[in-house]
C-alpha positions as CSV (number, residue, x, y, z in Angstrom):
1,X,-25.1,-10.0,-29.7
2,X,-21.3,-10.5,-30.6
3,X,-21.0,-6.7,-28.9
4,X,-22.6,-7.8,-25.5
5,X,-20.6,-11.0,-26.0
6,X,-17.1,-9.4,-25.9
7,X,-18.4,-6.6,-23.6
8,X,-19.4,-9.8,-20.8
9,X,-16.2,-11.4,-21.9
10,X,-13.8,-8.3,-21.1
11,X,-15.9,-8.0,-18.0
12,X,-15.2,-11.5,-16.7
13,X,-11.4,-11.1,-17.6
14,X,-11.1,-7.9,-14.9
15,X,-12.3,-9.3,-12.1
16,X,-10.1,-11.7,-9.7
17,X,-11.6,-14.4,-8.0
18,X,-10.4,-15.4,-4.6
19,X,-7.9,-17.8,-5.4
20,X,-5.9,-14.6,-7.6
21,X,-5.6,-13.1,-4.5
22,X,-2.1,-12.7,-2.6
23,X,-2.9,-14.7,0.4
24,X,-1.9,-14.1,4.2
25,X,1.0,-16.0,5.1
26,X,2.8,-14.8,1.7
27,X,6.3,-13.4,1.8
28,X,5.5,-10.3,0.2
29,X,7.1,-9.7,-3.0
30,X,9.8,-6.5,-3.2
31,X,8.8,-3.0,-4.6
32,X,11.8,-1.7,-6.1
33,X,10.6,2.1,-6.8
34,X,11.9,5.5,-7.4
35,X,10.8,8.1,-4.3
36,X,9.9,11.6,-4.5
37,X,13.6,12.9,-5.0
38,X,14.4,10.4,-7.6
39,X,16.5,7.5,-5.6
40,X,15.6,4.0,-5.5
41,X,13.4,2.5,-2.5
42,X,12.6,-1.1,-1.5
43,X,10.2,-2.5,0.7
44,X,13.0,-5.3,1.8
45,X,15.3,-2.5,3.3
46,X,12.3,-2.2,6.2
47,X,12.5,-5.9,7.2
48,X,12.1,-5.7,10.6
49,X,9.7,-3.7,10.8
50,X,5.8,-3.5,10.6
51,X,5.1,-2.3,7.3
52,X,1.5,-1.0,6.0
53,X,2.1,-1.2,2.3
54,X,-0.2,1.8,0.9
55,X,-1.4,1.8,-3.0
56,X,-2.7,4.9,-4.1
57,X,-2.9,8.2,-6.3
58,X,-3.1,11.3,-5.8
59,X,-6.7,11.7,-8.0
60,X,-8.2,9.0,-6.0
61,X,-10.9,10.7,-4.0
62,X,-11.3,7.7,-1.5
63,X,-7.7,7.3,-1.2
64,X,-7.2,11.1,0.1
65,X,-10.4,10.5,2.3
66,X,-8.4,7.9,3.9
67,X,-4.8,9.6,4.6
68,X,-6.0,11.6,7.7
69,X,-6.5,8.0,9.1
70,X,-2.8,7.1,7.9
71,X,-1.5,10.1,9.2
72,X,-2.8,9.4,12.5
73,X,-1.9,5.5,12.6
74,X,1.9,7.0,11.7
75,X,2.1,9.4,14.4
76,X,0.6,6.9,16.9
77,X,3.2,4.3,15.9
78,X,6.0,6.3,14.7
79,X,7.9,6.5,17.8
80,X,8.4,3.2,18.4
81,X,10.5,2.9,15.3
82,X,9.1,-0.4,14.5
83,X,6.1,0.5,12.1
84,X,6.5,2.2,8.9
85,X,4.2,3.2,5.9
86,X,5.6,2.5,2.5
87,X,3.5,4.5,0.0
88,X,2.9,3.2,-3.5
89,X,1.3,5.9,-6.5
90,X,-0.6,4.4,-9.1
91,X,-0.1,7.9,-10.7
92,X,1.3,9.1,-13.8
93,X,2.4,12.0,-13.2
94,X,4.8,13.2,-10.5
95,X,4.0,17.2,-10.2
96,X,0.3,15.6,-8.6
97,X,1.7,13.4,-6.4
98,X,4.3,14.8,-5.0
99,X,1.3,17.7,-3.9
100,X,-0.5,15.7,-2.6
101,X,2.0,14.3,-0.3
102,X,2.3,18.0,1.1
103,X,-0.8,18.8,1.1
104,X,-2.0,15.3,2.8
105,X,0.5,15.4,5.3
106,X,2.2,12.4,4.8
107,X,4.8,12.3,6.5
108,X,6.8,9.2,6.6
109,X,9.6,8.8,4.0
110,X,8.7,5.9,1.5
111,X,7.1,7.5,-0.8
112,X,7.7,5.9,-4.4
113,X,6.0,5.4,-8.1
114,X,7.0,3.8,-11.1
115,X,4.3,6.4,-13.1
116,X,2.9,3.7,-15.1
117,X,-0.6,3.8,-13.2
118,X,-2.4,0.9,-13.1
119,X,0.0,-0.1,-16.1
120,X,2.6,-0.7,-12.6
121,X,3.5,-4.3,-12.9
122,X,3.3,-4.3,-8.7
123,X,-0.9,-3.9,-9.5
124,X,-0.8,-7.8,-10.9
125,X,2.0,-8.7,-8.8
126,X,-0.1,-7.4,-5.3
127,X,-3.0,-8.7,-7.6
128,X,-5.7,-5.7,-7.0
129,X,-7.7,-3.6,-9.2
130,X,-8.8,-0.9,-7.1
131,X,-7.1,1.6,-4.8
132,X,-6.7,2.1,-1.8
133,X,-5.6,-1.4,-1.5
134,X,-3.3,-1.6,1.7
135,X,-1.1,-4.7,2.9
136,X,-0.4,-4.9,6.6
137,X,3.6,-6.9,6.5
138,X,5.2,-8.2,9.6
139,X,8.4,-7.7,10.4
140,X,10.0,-10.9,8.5
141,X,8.3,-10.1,5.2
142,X,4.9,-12.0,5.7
143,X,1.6,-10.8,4.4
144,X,-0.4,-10.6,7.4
145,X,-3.4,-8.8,6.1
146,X,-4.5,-6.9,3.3
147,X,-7.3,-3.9,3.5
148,X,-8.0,-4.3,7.0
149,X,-9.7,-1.5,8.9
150,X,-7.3,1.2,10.8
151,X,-8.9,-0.3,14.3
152,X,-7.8,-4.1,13.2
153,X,-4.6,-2.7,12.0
154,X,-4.0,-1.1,15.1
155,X,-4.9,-4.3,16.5
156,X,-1.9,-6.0,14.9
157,X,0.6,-3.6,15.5
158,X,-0.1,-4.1,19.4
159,X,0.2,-7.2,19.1
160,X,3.6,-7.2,17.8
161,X,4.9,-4.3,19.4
162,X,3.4,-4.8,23.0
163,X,6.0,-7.0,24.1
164,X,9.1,-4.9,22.9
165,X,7.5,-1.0,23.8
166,X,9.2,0.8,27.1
167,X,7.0,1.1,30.0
């Protein structure tokens, strides 16, 4: 009975309720990371810009299902220099995802990780437990949505970038 007791309690103390959540309308907190060639990255150097804030790892098998669809939304978007993809690894070692990045395709240049895994202090900061989590940033910093589908991303990008793109 104590077992099951602490096994309900350890339960109840991983998962988030709605008010844990980082809500829309947040400024989103900075990433200050290492990228693939060990210099230092932020996520406040791409104010400005329309920012899809990626958390993954290269051993996640939805999260590699789901770069083609990144990939795509980069190259769609890329040319108009105001959307960028800052990738996050939740992995712990560098030799796998820095592979993966090649081998995915991936393109853009933020690319960082800390290493720690889901030890990363940006997992209870972005307050998620699972990955892929993405966050869709506008261009002053604001949360605008967070694991939206690549159609209502695509959506939102529009939106912002309609008004500015050459005709």
């Amino acid at each position: 009975m104590t077992r099951l007791l602490i096994i309900c309690l350890c339960l109840l103390s991983c998962v988030r309720s709605p008010e844990d959540e980082l809500p829309n309308g947040s400024i989103v907190p900075n990433i200050v990371m290492r990228d693939t060639l060990g210099g230092i990255q932020q996520i406040n150097d791409l104010r400005g810009k329309i920012v899809l804030i990626d958390f993954w790892a290269a051993w996640c098998k939805d999260c590699r299902e789901k770069n083609p669809e990144l990939v795509a939304l980069y190259q769609k978007y890329k040319e108009t220099q105001k959307f960028e993809i800052f990738s996050v690894s939740l992995d712990k070692k560098s030799k796998p995802w820095k592979k993966a990045i090649q081998k995915d395709n991936l393109m853009w240049k933020s690319h960082v990780s800390d290493l720690l895994g889901f030890s990363s202090p940006y997992t209870d900061t972005f307050k998620f437990n699972a990955i892929p989590t993405l966050f869709l940033i506008d261009e002053n910093g604001i949360i605008i949505g967070k694991d939206l589908s690549i159609e209502k991303i695509e959506q939102e990008i529009e939106k912002r970038i309609k008004p500015t793109m050459p005709q």
